[in-house]
VOGU-3710 file (C-alpha; in Angstrom, 3 decimals, decimal comma):
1> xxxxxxxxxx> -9,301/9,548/28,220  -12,455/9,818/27,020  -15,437/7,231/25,724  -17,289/6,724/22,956  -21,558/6,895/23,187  -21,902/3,476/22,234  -19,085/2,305/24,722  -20,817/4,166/27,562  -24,226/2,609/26,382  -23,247/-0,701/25,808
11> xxxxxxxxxx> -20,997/-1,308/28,990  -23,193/-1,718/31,700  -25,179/-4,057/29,997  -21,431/-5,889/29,260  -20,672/-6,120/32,908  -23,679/-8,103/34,007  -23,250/-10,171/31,484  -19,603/-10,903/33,001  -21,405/-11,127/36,391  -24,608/-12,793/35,635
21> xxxxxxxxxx> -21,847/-15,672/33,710  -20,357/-16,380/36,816  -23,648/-17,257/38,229  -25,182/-20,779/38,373  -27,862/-22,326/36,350  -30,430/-20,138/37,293  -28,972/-17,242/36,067  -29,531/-18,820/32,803  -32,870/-17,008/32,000  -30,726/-13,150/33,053
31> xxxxxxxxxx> -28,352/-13,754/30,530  -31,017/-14,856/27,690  -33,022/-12,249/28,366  -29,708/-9,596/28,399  -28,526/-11,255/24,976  -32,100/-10,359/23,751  -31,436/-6,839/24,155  -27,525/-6,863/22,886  -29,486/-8,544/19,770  -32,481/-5,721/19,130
41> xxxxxxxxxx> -29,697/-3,076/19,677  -29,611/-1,138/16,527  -25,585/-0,392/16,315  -26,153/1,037/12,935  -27,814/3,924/13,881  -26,146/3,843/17,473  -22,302/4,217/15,523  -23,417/6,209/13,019  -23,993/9,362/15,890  -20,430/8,309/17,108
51> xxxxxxxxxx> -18,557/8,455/13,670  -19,466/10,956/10,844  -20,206/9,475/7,368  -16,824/8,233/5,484  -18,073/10,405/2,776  -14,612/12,387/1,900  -13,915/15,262/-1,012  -12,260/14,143/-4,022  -9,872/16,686/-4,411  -7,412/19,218/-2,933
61> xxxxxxxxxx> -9,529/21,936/-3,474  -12,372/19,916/-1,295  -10,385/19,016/1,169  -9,247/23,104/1,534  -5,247/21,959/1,062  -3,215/23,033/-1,649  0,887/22,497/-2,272  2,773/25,891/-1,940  5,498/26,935/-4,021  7,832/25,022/-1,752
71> xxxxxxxxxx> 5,386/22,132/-2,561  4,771/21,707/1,142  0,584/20,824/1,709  -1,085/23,301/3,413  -4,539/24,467/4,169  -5,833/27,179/2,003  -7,362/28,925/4,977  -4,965/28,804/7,891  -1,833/27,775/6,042  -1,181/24,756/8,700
81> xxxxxxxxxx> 0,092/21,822/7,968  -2,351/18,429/7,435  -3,757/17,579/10,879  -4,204/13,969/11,181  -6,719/13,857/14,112  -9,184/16,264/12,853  -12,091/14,787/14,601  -10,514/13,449/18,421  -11,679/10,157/19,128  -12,527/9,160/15,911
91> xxxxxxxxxx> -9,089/7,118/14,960  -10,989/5,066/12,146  -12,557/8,332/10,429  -9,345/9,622/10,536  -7,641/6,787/9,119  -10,143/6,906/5,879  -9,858/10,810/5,725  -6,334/10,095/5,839  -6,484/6,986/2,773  -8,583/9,300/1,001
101> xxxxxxxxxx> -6,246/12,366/1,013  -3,970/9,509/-0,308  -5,486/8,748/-3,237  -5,856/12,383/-4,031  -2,104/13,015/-3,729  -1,300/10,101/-5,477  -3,301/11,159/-8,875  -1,717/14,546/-8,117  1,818/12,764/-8,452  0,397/11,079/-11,403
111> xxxxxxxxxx> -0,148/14,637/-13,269  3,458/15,917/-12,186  4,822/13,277/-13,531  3,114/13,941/-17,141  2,926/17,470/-16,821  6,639/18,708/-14,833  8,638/15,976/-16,129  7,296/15,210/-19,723  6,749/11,759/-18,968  4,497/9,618/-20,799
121> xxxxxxxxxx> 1,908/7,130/-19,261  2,111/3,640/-20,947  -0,567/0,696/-20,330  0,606/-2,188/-19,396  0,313/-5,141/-19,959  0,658/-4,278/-23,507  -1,631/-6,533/-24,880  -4,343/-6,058/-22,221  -7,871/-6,321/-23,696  -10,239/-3,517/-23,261
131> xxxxxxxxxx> -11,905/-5,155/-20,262  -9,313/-6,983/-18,928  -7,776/-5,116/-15,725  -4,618/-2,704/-16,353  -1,578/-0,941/-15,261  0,320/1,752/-16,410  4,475/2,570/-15,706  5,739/6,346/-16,566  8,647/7,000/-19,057  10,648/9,832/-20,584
141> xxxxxxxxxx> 9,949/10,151/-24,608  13,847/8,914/-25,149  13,814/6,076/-22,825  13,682/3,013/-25,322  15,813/5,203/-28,297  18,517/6,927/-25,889  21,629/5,155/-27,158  23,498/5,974/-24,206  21,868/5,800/-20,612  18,295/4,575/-18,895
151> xxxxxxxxxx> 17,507/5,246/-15,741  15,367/2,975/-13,657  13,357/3,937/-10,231  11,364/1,204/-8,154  9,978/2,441/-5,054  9,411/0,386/-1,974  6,146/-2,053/-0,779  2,775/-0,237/0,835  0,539/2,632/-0,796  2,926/3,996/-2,478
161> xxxxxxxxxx> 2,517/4,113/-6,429  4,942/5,175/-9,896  6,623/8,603/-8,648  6,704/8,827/-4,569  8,776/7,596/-2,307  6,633/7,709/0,672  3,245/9,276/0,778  3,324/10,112/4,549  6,549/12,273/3,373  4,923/14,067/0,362
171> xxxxxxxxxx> 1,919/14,912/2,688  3,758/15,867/6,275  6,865/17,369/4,270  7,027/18,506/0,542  7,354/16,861/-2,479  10,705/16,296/-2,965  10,773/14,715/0,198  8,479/12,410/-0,739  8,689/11,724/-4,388  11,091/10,645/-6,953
181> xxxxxxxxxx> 10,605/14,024/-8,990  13,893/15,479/-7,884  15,932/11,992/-9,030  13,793/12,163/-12,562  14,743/15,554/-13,358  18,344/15,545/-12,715  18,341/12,201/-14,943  16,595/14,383/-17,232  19,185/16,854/-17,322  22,450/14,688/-17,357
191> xxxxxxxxxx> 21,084/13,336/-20,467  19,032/9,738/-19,326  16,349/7,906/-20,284  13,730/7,351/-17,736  11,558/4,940/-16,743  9,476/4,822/-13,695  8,036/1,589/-12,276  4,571/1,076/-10,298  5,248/-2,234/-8,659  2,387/-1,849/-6,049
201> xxxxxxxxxx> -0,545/-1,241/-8,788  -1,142/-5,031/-8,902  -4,927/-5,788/-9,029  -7,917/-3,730/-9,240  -10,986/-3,062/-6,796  -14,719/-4,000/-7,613  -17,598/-4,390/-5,519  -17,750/-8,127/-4,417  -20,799/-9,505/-6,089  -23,873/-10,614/-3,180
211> xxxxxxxxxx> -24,030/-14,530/-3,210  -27,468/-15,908/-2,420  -26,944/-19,018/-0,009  -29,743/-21,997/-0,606  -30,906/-23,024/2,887  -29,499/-26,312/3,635  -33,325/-27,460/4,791  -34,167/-27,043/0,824  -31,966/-29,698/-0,579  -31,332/-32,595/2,170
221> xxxxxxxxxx> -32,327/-35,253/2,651  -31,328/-35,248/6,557  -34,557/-35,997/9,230  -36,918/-32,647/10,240  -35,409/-32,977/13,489  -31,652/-33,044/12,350  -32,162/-29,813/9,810  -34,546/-27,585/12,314  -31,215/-27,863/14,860  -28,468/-26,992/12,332
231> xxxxxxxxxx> -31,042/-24,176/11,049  -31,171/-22,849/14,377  -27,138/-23,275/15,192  -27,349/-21,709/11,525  -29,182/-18,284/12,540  -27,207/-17,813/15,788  -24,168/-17,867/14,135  -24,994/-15,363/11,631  -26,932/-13,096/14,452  -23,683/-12,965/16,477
241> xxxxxxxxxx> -21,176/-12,941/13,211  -23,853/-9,676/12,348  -23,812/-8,035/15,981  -20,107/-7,874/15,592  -19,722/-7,102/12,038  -22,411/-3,819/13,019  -19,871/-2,844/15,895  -16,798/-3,168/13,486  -18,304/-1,647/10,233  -21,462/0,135/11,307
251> xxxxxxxxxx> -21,459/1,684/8,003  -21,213/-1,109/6,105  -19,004/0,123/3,859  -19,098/-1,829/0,089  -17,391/-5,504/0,356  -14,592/-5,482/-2,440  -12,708/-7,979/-4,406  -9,143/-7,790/-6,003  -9,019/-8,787/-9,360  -4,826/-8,983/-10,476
261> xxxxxxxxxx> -3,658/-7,562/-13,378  -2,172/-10,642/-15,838  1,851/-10,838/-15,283  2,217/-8,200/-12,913  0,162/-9,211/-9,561  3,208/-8,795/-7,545  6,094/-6,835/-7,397  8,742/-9,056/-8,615  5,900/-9,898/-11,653  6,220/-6,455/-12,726
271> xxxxxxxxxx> 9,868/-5,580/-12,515  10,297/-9,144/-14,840  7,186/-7,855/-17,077  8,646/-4,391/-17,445  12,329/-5,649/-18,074  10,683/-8,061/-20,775  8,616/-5,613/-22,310  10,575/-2,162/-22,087  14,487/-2,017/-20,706  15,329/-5,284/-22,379
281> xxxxxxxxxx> 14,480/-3,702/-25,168  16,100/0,105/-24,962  18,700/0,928/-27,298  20,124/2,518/-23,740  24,029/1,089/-23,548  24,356/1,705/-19,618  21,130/0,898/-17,421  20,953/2,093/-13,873  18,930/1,274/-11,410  17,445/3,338/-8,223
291> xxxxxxxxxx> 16,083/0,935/-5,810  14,452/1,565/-2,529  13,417/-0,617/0,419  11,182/-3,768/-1,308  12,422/-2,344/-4,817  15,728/-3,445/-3,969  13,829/-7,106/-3,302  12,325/-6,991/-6,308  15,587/-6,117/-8,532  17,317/-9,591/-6,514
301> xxxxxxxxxx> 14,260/-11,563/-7,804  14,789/-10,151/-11,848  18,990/-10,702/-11,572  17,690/-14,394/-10,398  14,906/-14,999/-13,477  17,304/-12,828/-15,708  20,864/-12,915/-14,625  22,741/-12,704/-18,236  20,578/-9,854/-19,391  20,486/-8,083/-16,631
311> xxxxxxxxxx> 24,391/-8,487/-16,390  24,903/-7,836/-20,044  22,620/-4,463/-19,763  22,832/-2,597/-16,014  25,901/-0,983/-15,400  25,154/-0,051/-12,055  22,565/-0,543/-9,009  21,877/2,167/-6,326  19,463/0,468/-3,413  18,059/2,502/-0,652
321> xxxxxxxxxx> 17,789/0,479/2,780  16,944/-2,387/0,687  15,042/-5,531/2,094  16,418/-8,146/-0,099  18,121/-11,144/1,010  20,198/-13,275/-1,373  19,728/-16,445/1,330  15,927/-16,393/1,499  15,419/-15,287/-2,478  18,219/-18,377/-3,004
331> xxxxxxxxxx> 20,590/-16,076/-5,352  22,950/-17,792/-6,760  26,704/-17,416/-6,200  27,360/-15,991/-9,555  24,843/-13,053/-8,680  26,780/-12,659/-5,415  29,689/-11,832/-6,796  28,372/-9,589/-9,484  26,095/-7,842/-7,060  29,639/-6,898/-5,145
341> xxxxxxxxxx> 31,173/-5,502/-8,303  27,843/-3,444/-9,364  25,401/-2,607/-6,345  25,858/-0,284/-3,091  23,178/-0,414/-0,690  23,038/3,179/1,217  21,472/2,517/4,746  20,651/4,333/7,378  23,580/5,042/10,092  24,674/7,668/12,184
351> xxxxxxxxxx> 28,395/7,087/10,542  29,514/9,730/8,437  28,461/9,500/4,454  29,875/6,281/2,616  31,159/4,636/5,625  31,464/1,084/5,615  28,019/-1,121/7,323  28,563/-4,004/8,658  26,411/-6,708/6,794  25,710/-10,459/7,690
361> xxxxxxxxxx> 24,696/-10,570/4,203  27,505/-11,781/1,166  26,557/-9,694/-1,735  26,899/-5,681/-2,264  28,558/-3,299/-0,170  26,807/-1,659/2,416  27,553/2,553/3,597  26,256/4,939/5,641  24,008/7,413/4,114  25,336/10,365/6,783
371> xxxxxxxxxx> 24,186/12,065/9,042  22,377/14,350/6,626  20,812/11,852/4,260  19,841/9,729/7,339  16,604/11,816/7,734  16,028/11,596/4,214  16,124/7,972/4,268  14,823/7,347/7,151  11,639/9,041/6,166  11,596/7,292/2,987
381> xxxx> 10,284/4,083/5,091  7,180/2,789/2,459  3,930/2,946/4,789  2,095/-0,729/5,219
//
């Protein structure tokens, strides 16, 4: 295994600090003197010739991968698949090359979705101001006139947003793999409405403004003595809180803050806001619903803040190794019962198709997805 330039500079001096602690007193002066040098270590500069700037392409194109006509992701040149560890050693790097690819493919999905299904991108909420922060869902042109059926498709918690499934599938498999394409146009083409959720897009990024701290010594009142001690417990602190904030972030990346979009800063906000605003009000006589993993969750939590419209509308529920639990989300018995009429819950089992799962829980049915659909389900796990 091997080890990183700063880790071979940095631990010698590391191991006489653990020997010069188990010293006496007069190994006091060693260890000052040892911390002196640990402090004028410049770990920006030191890290920086360990990891390469987190300065990534923003598109396909930049990062040499395209999607094939099988809509697998390969690389222009060699026509391999995505290779995680590009750089060996360098786990973080990879990690943000990785995130960045992300967000590429995610936009991607976004354009599919306009472009391949003829969906249309609505803001939400629907009365945002223009500097107020927003978020969008997909639907199909028909999906609030179609008199007869809506389709509705939450995906699961993590990075995942509106159209995937699981973005470790779309980028290691193919696209239908990995996003709800396939399910929107087959609803497409046996005559549904669609509408397609984006319960993750809950707040938005900005740069976390710099807040400048008045020195304590300015404004009290406390003796010379008193404030030139708390100054100096002051300054250690923040030298040591520094030496390892260099170490963890030597590139100091931007500090951001999340600021939530109004009524939909959660999941369960948004599947409410969205039933509110849109499938409460389709002309739609049979609403489905496709849920998968926390989607499934998130449909529990509407039924509870909306159980006679949601029973009066949704004909049917299909969940996906869904994570709700009627116990800890407190559903009623009513819901119980109605979720055993209407919902099937397709989990991952080695029994054949639409076997019977055992479930602690008293609500909807629970089968096998088979053999078969096992690996599709299993690798439709959402990514944390």
């Amino acid at each position: 295994m091997s080890i990183s330039l700063s880790s071979l500079i940095l631990l010698p001096i590391w191991i006489n600090m653990a020997q010069i602690q188990q010293g006496g007193p007069d190994e006091k002066e060693k260890t000052t003197a040892l911390k002196d040098l640990l402090s004028r270590i410049d770990l920006d500069e030191l890290m920086k010739k360990d990891e390469p700037p987190l300065d990534f392409p923003d598109t396909l194109e930049g990062f040499e991968y395209a999607f094939n006509e099988k809509g697998q992701l390969r690389h222009i040149k060699t026509g391999e698949p995505f290779v995680f560890n590009y750089r060996e050693d360098l786990h973080r790097w990879n990690q943000k090359r990785y995130e960045a690819l992300g967000e590429i493919i995610t936009k991607y999905v976004y354009e599919l979705l306009e472009k391949d299904c003829n969906l249309k991108k609505i803001s939400i909420p629907v009365d945002a101001t223009e500097s107020e922060p927003k978020s969008f869902i997909f639907m199909s042109e028909d999906a609030l006139t179609n008199p007869q059926k809506l389709m509705v498709l939450i995906h699961g918690s993590g990075v995942v947003r509106a159209g995937q499934w699981a973005r470790r599938l779309i980028i290691n498999e193919d696209l239908d793999s990995g996003t709800q394409i396939p399910f929107i146009k087959r609803a497409v083409a046996e005559g549904y409405g669609v509408i397609v959720l984006n319960p993750n897009e809950n707040y938005i990024e900005v740069e976390k403004p710099k807040i400048h701290v008045q020195s304590s010594s300015d404004s009290s009142d406390e003796p010379a003595e008193k404030r030139e001690r708390k100054d100096k417990v002051s300054k250690e602190t923040k030298k040591r809180r520094d030496f390892y904030e260099k170490y963890r972030n030597p590139q100091r990346e931007k500090e951001m803050m999340q600021l939530y979009i109004r009524e939909n800063g959660s999941p369960e906000e948004h599947a409410i806001y969205v039933w509110d605003h849109f499938i409460a009000q389709a002309a739609a006589e049979n609403v489905f619903f496709v849920a998968h993993s926390y989607g499934g969750l998130a449909f529990v939590e509407l039924m509870i803040q909306r159980e006679a419209d949601v029973k009066n509308k949704v004909t049917a529920v299909a969940l996906t190794d869904s994570v709700h639990n009627v116990w800890h989300q407190e559903a009623g018995k009513t819901i119980r019962e109605w979720m055993r009429e209407n919902c099937c819950n397709w989990v991952s089992s080695s029994e054949p198709l639409d076997t019977s799962v055992e479930s602690m829980l008293p609500d909807c049915p629970r089968v096998s997805a088979g053999d078969q659909v096992k690996k599709e389900k299993g690798r439709l796990q959402s990514e944390v």
